[in-house]
N, C-alpha and C positions, 0 to 999 in steps of 0.2 A: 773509367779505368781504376781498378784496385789496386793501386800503389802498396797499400800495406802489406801487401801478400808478396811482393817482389824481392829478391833476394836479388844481395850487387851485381849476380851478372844477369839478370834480367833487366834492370835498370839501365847497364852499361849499352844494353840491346835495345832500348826504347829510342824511337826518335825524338818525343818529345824532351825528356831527358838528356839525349845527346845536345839538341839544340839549346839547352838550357845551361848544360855545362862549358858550350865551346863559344855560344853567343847570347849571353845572356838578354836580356830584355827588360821592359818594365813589369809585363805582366807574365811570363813565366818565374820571375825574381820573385812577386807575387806570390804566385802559385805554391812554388818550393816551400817557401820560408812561411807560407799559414800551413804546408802541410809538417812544418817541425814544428812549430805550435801547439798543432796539435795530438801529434806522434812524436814526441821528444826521444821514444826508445829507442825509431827508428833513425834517428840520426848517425848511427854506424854507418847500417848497411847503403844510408844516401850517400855517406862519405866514401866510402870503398868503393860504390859503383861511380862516383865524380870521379876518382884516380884512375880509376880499370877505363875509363872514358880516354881520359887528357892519356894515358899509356899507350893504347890499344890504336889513338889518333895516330901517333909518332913516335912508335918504338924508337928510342936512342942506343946504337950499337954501343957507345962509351958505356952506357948505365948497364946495358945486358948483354954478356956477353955471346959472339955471333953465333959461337955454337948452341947455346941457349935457346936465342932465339929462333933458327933453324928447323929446332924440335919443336917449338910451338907449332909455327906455320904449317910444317911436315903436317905435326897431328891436325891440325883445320882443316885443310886440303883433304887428308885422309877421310875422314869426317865426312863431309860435305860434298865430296865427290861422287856425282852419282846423279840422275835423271830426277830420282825420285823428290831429291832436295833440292840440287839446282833449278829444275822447272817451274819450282810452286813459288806462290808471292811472298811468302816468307823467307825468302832466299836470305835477304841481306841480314832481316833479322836473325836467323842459326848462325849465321855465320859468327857476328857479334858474337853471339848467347852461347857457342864453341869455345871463341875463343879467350872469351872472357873466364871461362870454366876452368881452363885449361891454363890459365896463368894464377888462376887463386890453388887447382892443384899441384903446378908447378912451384908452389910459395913466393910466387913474386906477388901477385897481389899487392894486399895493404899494406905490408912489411917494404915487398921491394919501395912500392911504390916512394914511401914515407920517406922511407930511408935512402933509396938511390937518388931519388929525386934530390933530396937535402942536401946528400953526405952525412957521412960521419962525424964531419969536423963543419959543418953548421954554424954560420959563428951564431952569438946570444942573440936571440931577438930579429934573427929573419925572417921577411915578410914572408910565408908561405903562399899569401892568397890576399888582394885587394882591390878587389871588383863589385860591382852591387855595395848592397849595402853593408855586409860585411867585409871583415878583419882575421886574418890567423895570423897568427904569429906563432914561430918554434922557438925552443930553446938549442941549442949546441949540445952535443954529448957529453960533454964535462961543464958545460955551464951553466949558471943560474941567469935569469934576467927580471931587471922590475919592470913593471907595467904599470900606466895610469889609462884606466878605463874613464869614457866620457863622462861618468856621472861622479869623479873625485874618488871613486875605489880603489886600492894599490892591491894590485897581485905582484907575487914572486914566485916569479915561473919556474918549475925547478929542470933541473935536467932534464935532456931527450924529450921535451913536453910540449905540448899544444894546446895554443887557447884560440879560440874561435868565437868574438864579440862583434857586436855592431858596431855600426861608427855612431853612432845615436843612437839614446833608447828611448826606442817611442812604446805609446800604450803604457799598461797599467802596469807589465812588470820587463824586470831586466832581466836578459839570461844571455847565459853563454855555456859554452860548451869545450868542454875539459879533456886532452889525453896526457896520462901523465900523472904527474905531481905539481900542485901548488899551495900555495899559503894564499889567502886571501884577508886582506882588511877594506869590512863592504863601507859608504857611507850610508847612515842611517834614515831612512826614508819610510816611514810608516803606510806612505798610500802607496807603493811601487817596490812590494816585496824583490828580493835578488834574487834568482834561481840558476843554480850550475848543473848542469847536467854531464854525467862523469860514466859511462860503461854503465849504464841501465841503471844508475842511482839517481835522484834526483835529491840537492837540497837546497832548503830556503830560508831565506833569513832575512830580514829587514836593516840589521845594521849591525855586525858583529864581525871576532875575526876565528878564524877558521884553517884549516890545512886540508888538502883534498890529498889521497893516494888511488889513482885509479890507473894503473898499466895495463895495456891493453889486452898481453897473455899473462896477468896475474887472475890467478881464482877470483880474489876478495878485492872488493875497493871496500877502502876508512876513510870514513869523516873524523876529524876530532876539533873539538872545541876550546878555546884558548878565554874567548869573553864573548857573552852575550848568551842569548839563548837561537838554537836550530834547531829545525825541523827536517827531516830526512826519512825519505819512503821510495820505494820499487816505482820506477816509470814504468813497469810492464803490468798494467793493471789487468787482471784478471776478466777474461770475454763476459761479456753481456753483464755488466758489474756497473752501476748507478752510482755508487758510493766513490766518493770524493776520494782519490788517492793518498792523500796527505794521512785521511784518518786512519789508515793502514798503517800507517811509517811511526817514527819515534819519536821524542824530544831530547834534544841534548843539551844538556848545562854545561860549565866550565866544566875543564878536565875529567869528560865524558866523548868517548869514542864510540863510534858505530861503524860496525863490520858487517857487509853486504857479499853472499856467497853469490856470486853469478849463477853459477851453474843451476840453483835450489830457487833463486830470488829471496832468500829470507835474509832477515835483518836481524843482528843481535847487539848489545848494546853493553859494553864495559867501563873498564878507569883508561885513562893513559898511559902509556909506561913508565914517565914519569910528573907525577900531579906536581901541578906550582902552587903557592902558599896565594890563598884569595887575601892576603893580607901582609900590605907591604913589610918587608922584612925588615926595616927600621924600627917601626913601633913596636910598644913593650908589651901588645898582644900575641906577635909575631913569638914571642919569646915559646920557649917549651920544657917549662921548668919548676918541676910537681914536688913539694915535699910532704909525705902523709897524706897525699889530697885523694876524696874518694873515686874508686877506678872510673865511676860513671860521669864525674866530672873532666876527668881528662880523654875520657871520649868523648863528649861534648864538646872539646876546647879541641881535638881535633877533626869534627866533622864545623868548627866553624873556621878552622885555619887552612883547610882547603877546601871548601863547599861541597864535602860528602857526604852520605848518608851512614850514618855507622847506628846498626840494630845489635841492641844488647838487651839482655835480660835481669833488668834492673833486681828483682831479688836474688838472683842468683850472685850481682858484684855488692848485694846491701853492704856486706862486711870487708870488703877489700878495700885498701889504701897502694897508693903509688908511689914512689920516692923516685923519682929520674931525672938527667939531664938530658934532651935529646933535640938538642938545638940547631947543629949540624944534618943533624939525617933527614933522608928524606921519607915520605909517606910512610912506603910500605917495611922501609927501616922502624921508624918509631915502631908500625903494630907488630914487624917483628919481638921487639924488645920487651914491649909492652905483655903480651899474650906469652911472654914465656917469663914472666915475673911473674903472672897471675893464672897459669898452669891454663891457658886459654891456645884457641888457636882461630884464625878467623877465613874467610873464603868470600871470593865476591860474584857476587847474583846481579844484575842487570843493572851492572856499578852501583851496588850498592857493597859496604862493607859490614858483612854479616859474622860476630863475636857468637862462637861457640863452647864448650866445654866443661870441666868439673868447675872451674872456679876458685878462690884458696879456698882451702880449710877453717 
């Protein structure tokens, strides 16, 4: 069977699958979880057809209401009536594969599902799911929760979000799976890379801390980088494609973010909104405080106080000096002040900070 090809309400029509979701076992547990292993992109649509399962078993009139569901039924019934469908052995399965259709067009689906199921008012850190060898856990609509993953990593689960971890992580690497927003601080484990998988982004890290933003009808999910270094690439590898996905994807340093368009799959790679100083603000390097000093020094001294890259055109600043105090401001403050002291203006290219223009006189 060609799992990969199945869309949630096909899945929610399988019986293997049904019997997988209602009564798990040791080797369908199996089966499921080498096949997100190895299809991590498809981890949506396994999740959507698991809820359109657990719904579709035991509509709840509280959760939907009866006129609601009425019109489902009505249209299955409509559907499905008839010689030509009821006769054949496929019966039970259209019917599923109707009605499951008929609730993702209805928009109950993954929305109601998530959300009826929870509530709105969710408190922090309910279990969603704790069977097999997994863990979810939600956050509340207004609240935040922390988390301590088996292996000593601290997530902070942010609002409305979903994290989805083992209760053990066996093998070579750890993953989990992301809806939402979180902050993550991994422990550092060189042979058992970390990998989150977040709405068809995947990233990886070995010991670092990090933010994920991935909603689920948002365009874009952002990775951004706090300490350490990460890797981040498209889980939807390109058909008949040999090449290791990672060498696709990007690297991210401190106060470097990556923006993933769903819809395109492409990756682009900037600053933060706001960069923090790789250099604790105590010490008298942290300082930002230039008198006469030449302009290409004090762009050096700020691609080393926040770990940027800033490309300048050293003959063109040969003759410029800088006199400023700019101790208080942040990043893109200083290069505002800076670049209109020395009739410059600057623009940034794949986070990098790129100094253009006439120059003084």
């Amino acid at each position: 069977m060609d799992y990969y090809q199945f869309e949630a309400e096909d899945l929610a029509a399988d019986d293997y699958f049904k019997e997988w979701v209602c009564s798990p076992d040791e080797e369908s547990d199996a089966f499921w979880n080498s096949f997100l292993r190895d299809y991590p992109e498809r981890y949506y649509h396994i999740e959507e057809g698991r809820q359109l399962v657990l719904g579709l078993s035991g509509l709840d009139p509280v959760l939907v209401p009866s006129e609601q569901l009425s019109r489902i039924w009505s249209r299955v019934e409509a559907t499905v009536s008839g010689p030509s469908l009821l006769d054949g052995r496929g019966s039970r399965r259209i019917i599923w594969t109707v009605a499951a259709s008929i609730l993702l067009v209805l928009g109950i689906g993954w929305t109601w599902l998530s959300r009826g199921l929870l509530g709105d008012d969710a408190p922090a850190g309910a279990v969603l799911s704790d069977s097999g060898a997994w863990v979810e856990t939600v956050s509340g609509r207004n609240d935040e929760h922390a988390l301590l993953l088996p292996d000593g990593s601290r997530v902070r689960l942010g609002s409305a979000s979903k994290l989805r971890y083992p209760k053990q992580f066996d093998g070579d690497r750890r993953e989990v799976y992301l809806t939402g927003e979180a902050f993550f601080e991994v422990t550092k484990n060189p042979k058992r890379p970390f990998l989150v998988y977040a709405n068809g982004l995947v990233t990886k890290v070995l010991g670092t801390s990090f933010s994920i933003q991935a909603r689920d009808h948002e365009p874009e999910v952002t990775v951004a980088v706090k300490t350490g270094r990460v890797s981040v690439y498209s889980a939807r590898s390109p058909e008949k494609s040999n090449r290791d996905p990672e060498t696709r994807g990007i690297v991210l340093m401190p106060n470097q973010k990556a923006v993933y368009l769903r819809e395109t799959s492409t990756l682009s790679k900037t600053l933060v909104e706001k960069p923090e100083m790789q250099i604790h603000q105590s010490s008298a390097q942290a300082r930002f405080v230039f008198e006469d000093a030449p302009a290409g020094r004090v762009f050096e001294a700020l691609e080393k106080l926040y770990g940027v890259e800033v490309i300048f055109d050293e003959e063109l600043l040969r003759n410029c000096t800088v006199t400023i105090d700019l101790d208080d401001e942040d990043l893109f403050q200083k290069l505002e002040v800076i670049c209109r002291v020395l009739d410059l203006n600057y623009k940034l290219i794949d986070a990098q900070v790129i100094i253009y223009g006439n120059g003084c006189q």
